[in-house]
NUTOR-667235 format. One record per residue: chain; residue in one letter; y, z, x of N, C-alpha, C in turn; residue number from 1. Coordinates in steps of 0.2 Angstrom, whole numbers, always signed. Layout:
REM residues N
 chaine residu  n.py  n.pz  n.px ca.py ca.pz ca.px  c.py  c.pz  c.px num
      A      A     Y     Z     X     Y     Z     X     Y     Z     X NUM
...
END
This chain:
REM residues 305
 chaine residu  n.py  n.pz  n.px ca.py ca.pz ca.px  c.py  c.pz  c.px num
      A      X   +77  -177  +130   +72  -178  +136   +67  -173  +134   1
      A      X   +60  -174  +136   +56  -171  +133   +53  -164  +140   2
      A      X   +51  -160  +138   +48  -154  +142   +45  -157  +149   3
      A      X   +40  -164  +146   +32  -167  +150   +38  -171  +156   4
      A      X   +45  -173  +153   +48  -177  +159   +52  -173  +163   5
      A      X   +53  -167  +161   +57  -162  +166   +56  -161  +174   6
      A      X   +49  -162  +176   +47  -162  +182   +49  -169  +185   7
      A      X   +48  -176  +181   +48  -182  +186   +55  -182  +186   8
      A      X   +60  -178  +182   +68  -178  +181   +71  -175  +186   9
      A      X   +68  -169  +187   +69  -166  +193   +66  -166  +200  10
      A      X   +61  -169  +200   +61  -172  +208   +63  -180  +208  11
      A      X   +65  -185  +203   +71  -188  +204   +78  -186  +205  12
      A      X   +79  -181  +205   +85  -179  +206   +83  -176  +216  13
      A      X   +80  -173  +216   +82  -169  +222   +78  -175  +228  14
      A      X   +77  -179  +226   +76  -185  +232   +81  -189  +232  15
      A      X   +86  -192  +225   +92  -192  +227   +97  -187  +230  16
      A      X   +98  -183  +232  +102  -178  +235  +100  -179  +240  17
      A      X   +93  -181  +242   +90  -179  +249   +91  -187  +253  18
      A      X   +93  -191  +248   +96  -197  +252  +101  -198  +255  19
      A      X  +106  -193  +248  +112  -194  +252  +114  -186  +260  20
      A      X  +110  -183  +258  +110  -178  +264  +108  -182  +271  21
      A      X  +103  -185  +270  +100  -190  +274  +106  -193  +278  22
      A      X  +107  -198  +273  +116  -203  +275  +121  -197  +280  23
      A      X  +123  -191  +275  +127  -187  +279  +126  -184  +287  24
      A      X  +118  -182  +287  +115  -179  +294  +117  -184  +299  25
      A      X  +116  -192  +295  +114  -198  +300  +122  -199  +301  26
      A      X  +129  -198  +299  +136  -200  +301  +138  -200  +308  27
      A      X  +133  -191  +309  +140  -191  +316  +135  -193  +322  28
      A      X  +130  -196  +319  +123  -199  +325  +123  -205  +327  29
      A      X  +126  -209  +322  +124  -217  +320  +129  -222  +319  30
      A      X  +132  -225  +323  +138  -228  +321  +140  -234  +317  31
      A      X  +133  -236  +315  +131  -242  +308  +130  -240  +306  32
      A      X  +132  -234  +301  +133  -232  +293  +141  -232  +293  33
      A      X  +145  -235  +294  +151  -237  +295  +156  -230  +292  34
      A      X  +159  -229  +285  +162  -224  +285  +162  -217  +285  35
      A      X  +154  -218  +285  +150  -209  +286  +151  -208  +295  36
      A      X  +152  -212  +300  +153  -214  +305  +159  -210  +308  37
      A      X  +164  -211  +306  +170  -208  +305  +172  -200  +302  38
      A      X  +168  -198  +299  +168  -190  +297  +167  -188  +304  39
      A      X  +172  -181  +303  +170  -176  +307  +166  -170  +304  40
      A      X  +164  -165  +309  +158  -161  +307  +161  -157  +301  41
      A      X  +167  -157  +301  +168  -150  +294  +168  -154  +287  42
      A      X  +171  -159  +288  +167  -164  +284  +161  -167  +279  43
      A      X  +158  -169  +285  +150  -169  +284  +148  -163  +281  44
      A      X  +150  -155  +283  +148  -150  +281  +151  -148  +275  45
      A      X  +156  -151  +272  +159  -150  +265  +155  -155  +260  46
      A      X  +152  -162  +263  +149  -167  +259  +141  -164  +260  47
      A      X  +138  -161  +265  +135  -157  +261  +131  -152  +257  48
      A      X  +137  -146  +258  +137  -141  +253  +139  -144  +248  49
      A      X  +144  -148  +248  +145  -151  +238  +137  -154  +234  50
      A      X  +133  -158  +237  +127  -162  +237  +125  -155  +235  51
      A      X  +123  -152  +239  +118  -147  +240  +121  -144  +230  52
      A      X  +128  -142  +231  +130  -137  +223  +129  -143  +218  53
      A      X  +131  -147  +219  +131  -154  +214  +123  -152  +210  54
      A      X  +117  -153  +215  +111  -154  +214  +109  -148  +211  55
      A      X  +112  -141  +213  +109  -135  +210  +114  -135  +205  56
      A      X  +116  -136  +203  +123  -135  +195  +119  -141  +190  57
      A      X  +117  -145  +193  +110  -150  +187  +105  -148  +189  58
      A      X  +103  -148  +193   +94  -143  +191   +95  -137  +183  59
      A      X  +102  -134  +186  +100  -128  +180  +105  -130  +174  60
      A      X  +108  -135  +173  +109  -138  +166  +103  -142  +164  61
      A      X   +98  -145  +169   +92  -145  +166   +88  -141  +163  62
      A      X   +86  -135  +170   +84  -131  +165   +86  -126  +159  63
      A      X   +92  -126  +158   +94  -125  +152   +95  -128  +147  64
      A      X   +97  -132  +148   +93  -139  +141   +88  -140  +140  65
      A      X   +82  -139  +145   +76  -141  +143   +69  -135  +140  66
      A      X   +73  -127  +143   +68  -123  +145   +72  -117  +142  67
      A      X   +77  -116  +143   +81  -107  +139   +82  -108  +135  68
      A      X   +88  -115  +133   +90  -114  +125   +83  -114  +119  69
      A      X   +80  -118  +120   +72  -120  +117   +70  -111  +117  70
      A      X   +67  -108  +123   +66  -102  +122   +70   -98  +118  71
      A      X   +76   -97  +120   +81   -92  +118   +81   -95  +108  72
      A      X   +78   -98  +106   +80  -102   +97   +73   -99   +96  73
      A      X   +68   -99  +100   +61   -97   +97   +62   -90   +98  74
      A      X   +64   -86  +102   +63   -79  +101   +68   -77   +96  75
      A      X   +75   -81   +95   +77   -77   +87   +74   -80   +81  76
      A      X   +70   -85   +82   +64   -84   +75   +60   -80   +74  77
      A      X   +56   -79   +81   +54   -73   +80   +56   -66   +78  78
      A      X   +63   -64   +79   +66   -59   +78   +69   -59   +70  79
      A      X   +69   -65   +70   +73   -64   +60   +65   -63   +58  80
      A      X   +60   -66   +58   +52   -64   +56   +53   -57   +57  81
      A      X   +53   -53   +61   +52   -47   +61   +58   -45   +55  82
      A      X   +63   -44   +55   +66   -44   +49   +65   -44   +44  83
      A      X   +61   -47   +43   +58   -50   +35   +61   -58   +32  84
      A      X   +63   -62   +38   +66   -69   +36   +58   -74   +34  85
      A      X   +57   -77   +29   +51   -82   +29   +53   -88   +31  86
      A      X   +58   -87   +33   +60   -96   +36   +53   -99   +41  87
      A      X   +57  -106   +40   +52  -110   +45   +56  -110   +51  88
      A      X   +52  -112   +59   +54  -113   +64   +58  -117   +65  89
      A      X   +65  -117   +69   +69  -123   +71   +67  -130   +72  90
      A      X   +69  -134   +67   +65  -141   +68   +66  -143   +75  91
      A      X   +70  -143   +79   +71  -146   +86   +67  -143   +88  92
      A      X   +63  -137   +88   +58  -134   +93   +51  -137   +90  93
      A      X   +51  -139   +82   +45  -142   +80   +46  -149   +82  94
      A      X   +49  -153   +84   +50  -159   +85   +49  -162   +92  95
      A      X   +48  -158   +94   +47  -158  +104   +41  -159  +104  96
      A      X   +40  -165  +108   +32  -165  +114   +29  -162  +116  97
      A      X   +30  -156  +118   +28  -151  +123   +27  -147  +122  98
      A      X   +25  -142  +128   +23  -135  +126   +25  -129  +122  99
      A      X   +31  -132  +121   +34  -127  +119   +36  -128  +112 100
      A      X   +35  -134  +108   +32  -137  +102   +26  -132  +102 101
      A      X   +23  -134  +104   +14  -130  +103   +15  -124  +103 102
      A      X   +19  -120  +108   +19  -111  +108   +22  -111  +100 103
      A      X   +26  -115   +97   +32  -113   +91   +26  -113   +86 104
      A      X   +22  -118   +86   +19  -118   +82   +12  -112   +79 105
      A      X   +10  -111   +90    +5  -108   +86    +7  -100   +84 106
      A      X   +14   -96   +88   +17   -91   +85   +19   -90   +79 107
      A      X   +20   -99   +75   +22   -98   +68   +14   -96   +65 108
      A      X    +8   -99   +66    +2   -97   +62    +2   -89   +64 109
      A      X    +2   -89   +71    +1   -83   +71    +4   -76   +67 110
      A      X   +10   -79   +65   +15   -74   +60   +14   -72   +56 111
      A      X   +12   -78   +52    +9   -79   +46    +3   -76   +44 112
      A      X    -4   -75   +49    -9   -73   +50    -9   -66   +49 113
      A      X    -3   -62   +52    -1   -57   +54    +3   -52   +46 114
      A      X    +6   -57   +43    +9   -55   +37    +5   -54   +31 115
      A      X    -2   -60   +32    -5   -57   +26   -10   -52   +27 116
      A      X   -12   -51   +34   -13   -44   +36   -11   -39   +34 117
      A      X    -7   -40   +33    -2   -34   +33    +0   -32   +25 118
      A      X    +0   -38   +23    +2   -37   +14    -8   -34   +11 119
      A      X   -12   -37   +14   -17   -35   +13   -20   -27   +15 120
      A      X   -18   -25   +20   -20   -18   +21   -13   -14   +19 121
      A      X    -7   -17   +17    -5   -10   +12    -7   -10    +5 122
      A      X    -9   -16    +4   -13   -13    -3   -21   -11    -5 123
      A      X   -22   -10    +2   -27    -7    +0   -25    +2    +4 124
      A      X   -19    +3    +6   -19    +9    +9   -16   +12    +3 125
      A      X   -13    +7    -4   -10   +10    -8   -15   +11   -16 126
      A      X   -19    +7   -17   -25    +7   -21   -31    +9   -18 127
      A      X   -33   +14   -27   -42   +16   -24   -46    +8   -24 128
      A      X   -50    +8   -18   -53    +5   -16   -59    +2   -22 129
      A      X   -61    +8   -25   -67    +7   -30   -65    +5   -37 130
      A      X   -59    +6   -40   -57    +5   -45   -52    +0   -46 131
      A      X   -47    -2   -42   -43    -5   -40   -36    -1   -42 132
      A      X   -37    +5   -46   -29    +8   -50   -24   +12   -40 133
      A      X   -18   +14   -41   -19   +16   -37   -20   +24   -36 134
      A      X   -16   +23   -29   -20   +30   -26   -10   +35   -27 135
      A      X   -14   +43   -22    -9   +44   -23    -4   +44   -17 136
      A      X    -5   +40   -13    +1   +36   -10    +4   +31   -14 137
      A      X    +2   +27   -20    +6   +24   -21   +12   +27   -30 138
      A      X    +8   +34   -30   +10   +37   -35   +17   +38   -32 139
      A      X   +18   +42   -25   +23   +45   -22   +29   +38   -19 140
      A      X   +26   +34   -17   +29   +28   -18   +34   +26   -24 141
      A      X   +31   +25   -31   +34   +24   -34   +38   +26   -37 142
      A      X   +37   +33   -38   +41   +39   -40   +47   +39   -37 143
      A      X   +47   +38   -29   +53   +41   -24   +58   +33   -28 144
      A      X   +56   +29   -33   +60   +24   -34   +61   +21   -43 145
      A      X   +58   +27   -43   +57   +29   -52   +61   +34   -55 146
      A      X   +62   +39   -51   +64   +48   -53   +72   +48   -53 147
      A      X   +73   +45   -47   +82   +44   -49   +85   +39   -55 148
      A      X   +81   +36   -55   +85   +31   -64   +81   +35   -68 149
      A      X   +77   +38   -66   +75   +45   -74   +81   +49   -75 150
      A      X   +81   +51   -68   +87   +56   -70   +92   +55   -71 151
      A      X   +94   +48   -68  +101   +48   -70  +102   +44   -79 152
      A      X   +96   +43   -81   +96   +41   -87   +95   +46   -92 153
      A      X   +94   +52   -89   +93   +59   -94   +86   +55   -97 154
      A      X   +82   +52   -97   +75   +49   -99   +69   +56   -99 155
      A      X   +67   +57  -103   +60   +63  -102   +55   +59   -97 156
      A      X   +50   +62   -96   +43   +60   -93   +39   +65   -94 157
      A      X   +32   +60   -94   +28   +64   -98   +21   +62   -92 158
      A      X   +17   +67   -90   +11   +66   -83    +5   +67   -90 159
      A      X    -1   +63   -88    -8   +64   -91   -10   +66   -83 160
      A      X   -16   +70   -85   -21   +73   -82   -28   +72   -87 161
      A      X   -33   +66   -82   -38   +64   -86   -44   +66   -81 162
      A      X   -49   +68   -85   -56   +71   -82   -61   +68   -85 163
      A      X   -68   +65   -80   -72   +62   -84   -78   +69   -86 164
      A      X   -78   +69   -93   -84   +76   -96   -90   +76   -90 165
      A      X   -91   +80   -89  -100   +80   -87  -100   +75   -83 166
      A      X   -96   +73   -76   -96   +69   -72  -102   +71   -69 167
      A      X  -102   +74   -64  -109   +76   -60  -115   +79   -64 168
      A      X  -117   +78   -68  -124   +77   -72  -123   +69   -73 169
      A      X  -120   +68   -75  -120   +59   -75  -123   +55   -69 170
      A      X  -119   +59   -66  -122   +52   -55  -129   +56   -56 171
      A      X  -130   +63   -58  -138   +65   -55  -142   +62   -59 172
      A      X  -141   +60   -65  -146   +58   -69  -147   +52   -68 173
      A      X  -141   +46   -69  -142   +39   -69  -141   +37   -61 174
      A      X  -136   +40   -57  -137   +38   -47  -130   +35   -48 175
      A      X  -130   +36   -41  -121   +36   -39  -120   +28   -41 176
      A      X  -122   +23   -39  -121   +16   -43  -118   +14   -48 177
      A      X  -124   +18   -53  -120   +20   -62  -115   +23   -61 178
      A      X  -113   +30   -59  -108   +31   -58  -100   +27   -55 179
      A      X  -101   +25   -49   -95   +21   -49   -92   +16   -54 180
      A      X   -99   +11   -56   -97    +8   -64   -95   +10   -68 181
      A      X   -98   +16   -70   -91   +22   -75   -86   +20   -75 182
      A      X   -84   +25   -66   -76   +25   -64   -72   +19   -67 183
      A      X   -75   +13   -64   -73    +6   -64   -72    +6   -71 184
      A      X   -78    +7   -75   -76    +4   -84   -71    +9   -88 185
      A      X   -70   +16   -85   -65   +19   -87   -56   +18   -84 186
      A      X   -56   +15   -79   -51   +10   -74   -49    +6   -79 187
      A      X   -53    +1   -84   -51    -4   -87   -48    -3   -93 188
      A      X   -54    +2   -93   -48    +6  -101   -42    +8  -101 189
      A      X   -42   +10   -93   -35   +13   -93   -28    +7   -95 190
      A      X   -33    +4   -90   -28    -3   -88   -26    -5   -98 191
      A      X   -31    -7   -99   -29   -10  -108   -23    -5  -111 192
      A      X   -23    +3  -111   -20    +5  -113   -14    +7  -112 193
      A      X   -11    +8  -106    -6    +7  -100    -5    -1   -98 194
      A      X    -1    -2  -100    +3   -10   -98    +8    -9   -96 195
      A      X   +13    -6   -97   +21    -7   -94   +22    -9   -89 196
      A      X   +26   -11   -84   +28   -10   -77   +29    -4   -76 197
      A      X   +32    -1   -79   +34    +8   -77   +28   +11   -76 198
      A      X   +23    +8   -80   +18   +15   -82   +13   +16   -73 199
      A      X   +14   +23   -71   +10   +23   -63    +2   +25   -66 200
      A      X    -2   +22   -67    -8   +24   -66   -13   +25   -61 201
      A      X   -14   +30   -58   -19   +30   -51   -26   +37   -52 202
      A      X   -29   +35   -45   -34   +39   -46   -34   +44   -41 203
      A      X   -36   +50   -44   -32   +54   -38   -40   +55   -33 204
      A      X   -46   +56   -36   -52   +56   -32   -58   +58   -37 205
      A      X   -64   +58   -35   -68   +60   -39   -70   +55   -48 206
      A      X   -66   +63   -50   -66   +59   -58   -60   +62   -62 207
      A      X   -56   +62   -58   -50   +63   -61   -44   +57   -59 208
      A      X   -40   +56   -64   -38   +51   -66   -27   +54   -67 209
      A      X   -24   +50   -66   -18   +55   -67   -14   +46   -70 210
      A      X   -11   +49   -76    -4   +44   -77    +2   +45   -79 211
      A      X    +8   +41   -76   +15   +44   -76   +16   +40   -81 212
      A      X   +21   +43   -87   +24   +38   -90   +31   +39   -91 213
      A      X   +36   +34   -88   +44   +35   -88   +46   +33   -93 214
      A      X   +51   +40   -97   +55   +38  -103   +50   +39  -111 215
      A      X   +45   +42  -108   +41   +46  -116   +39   +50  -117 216
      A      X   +41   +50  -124   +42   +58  -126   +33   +61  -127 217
      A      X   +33   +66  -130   +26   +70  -131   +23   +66  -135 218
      A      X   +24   +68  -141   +22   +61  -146   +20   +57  -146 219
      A      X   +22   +52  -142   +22   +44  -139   +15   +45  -134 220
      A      X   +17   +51  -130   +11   +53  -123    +5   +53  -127 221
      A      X    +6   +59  -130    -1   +61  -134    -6   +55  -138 222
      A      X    -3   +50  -141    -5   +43  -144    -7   +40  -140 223
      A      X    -5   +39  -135    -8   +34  -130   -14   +37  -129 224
      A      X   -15   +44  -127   -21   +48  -122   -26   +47  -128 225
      A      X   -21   +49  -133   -28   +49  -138   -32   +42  -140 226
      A      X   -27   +35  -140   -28   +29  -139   -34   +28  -133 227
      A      X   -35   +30  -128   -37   +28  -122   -44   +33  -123 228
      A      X   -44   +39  -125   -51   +44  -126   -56   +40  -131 229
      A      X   -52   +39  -139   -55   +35  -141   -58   +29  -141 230
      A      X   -54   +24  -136   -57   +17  -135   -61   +21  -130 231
      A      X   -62   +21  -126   -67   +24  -122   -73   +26  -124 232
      A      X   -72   +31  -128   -79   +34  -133   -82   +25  -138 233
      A      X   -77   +21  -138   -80   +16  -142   -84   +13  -137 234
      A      X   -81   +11  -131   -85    +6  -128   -94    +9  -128 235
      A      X   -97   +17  -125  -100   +19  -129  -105   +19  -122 236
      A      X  -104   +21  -118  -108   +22  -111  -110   +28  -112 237
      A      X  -117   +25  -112  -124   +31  -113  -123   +37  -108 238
      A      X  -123   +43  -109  -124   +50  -107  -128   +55  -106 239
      A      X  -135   +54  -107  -140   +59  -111  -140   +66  -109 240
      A      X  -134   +67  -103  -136   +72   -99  -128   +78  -101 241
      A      X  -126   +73  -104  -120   +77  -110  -121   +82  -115 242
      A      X  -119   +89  -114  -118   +91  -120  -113   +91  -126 243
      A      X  -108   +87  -121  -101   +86  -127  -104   +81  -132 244
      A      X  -105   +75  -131  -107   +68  -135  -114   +63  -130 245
      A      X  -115   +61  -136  -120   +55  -132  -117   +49  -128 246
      A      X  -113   +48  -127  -108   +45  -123  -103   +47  -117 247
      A      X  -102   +44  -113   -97   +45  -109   -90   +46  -111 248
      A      X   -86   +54  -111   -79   +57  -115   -76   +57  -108 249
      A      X   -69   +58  -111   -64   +63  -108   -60   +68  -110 250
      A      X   -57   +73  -105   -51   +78  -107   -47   +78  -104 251
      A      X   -42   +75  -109   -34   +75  -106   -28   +82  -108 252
      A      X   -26   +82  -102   -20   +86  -101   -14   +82  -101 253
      A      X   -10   +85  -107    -4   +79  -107    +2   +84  -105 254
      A      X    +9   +85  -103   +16   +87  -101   +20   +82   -99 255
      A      X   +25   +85  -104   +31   +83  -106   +37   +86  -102 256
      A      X   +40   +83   -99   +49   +85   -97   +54   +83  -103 257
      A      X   +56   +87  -106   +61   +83  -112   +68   +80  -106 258
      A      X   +74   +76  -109   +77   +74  -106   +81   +79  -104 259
      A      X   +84   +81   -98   +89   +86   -96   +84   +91   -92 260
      A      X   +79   +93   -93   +74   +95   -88   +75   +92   -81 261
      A      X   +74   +97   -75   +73   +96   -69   +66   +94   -68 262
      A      X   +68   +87   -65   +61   +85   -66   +58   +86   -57 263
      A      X   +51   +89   -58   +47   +89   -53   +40   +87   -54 264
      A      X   +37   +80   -53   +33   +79   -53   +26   +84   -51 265
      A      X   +27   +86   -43   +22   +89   -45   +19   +97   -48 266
      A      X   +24   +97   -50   +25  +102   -55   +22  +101   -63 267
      A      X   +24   +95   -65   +26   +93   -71   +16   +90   -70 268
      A      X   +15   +87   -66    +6   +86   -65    +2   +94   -65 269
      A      X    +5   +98   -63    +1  +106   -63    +0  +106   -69 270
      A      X    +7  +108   -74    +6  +106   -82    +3  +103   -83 271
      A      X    +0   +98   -81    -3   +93   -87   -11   +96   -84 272
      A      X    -9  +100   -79   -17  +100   -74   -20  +108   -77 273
      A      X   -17  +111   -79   -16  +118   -84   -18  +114   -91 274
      A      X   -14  +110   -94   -18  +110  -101   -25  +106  -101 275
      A      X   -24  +102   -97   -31   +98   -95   -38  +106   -94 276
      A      X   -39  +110   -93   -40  +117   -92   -42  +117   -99 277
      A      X   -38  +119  -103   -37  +121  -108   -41  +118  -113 278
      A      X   -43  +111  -112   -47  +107  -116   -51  +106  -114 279
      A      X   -54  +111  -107   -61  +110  -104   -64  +117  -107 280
      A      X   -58  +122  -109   -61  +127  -112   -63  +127  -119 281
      A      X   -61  +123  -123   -62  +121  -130   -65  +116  -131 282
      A      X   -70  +113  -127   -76  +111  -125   -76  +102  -124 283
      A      X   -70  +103  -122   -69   +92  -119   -68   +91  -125 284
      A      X   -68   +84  -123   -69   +78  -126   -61   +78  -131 285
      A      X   -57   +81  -131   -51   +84  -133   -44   +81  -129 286
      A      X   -38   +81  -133   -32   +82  -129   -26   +89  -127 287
      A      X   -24   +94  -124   -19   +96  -126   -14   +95  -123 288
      A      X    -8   +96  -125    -4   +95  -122    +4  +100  -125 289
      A      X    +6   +99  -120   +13  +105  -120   +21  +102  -120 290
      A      X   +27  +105  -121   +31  +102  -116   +34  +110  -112 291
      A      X   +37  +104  -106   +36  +109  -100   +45  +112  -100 292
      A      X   +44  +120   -97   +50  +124   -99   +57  +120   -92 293
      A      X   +62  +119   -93   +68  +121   -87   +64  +123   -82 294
      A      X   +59  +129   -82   +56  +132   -75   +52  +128   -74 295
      A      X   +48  +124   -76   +41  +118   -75   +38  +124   -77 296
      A      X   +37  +125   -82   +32  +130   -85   +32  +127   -91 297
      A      X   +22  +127   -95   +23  +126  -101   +24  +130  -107 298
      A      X   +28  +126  -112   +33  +131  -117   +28  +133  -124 299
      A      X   +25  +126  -125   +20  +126  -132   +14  +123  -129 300
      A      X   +11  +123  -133    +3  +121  -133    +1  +120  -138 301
      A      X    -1  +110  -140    -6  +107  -144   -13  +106  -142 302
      A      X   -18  +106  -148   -25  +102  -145   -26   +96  -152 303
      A      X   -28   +92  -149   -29   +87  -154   -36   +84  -152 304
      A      X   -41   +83  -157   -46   +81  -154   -51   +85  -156 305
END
């Protein structure tokens, strides 16, 4: 039975009831109604209070066939959605004529609407907006789900600390415009040179740049940074306001945890943010890099570059 017929179901019903109330009021009045004629009054009053329970015991099997079950099946879809269930709605509630078809329906777009909202503002609460790499919520994100298989894999890690040379003489020369295109075309670098799934690469603000690498040792770290400073110097973004090169450089700070080190990331980013230091004193465009003590403290110090 559909929703649209619940009302003419139900005032067919209570106008039968009201017939035979009718018949029963009319027994003890009218003596051709023949065996209603014959009832005495406790009688008539038991036939009808029966009528009367009869009638309410099927109104509210109607209404609960027609109106709670239907309700009560759409509200646990909606509760396994919040869940995170991607199912679709009960077919019996998509199958119905009525409004309550239509409510299933438009609560499913709506959910739907709702979730890619949702998928879309956490990725932008987790990437820089200007670069696309991310940010450092998404660094602490990934690490809270990175750092225990490090550790339990005895695995090193190794944090770059990158800085773009003579940032701000850049935006004043060429205009913040230029500049963000920078940011962006050294993003892409990054990207080509960092591919793994493990590898986190984000932007912490400005012109520094920070990357996690799980499971590499110093050597391996140092290659790559110096991989990524020199494709960078290739691509060849004019600078004139440089005194390191005619081009747009960087200085990376690399640190290393060997395996069995207690790892603290931001500790082990301090180190790499110290040697990064250390290549601004030796005039950019360089790398140094250390590995870091038991205490997160650095033990050596290379400069390559």
């Amino acid at each position: 039975m559909s929703y649209r017929r619940l009302l003419p179901a139900f005032t067919g019903l209570l106008l039968a009831a009201g017939i035979l109330l009718w018949f029963i009021a009319r027994a003890g009045t009218s003596a051709s109604l023949g065996v209603f004629s014959e009832l005495d009054i406790g009688v008539q009053l038991g036939l009808f209070g029966g009528v009367l329970l009869a009638m309410l015991m099927a109104s509210v099997a109607l209404i609960q066939c027609q109106i709670a079950r239907p309700l009560h099946r759409l509200v646990n879809y909606v509760k396994h959605q919040q869940d995170g269930d991607r199912g679709e709605p009960p077919k019996s509630l998509m199958r119905r004529q009525d409004d309550i078809a239509l409510l299933t329906k438009k609560i499913q777009r709506l959910l739907v609407t709702l979730r890619e909202q949702n998928e879309q503002l956490l990725e932008q609460t987790l990437n820089d907006p200007l670069t696309g790499l991310g940010n450092r919520r998404l660094l602490e994100q990934r690490l809270n789900t990175a750092l225990p298989l490090s550790r339990r894999r005895m695995a090193p890690l190794s944090a770059l600390m990158i800085d773009v040379d003579h940032f701000k003489p850049y935006n004043d020369h060429y205009g913040h415009l230029a500049g963000d295109d920078c940011l962006i075309e050294i993003a892409n670098v990054l990207r080509d040179i960092f591919r793994r799934d493990t590898d986190i690469v984000v932007r912490l603000g400005g012109e520094e740049f920070v990357v996690v690498l799980l499971d590499v040792e110093l050597d391996e770290a140092v290659r790559l940074a110096e991989a990524m400073r020199g494709m960078l110097q290739a691509v060849g973004i004019p600078h004139v306001e440089s005194p390191t090169a005619p081009v747009v450089t960087v200085s990376i700070g690399v640190a290393t945890a060997q395996p069995g080190t207690p790892i603290d990331v931001e500790n082990l980013i301090a180190c790499a943010d110290a040697a990064l230091y250390q290549c601004k004193a030796r005039g950019r465009n360089c790398i140094t890099s250390c590995i870091v003590n038991v205490d997160m403290t650095p033990a050596s110090v290379s400069v390559l570059g």
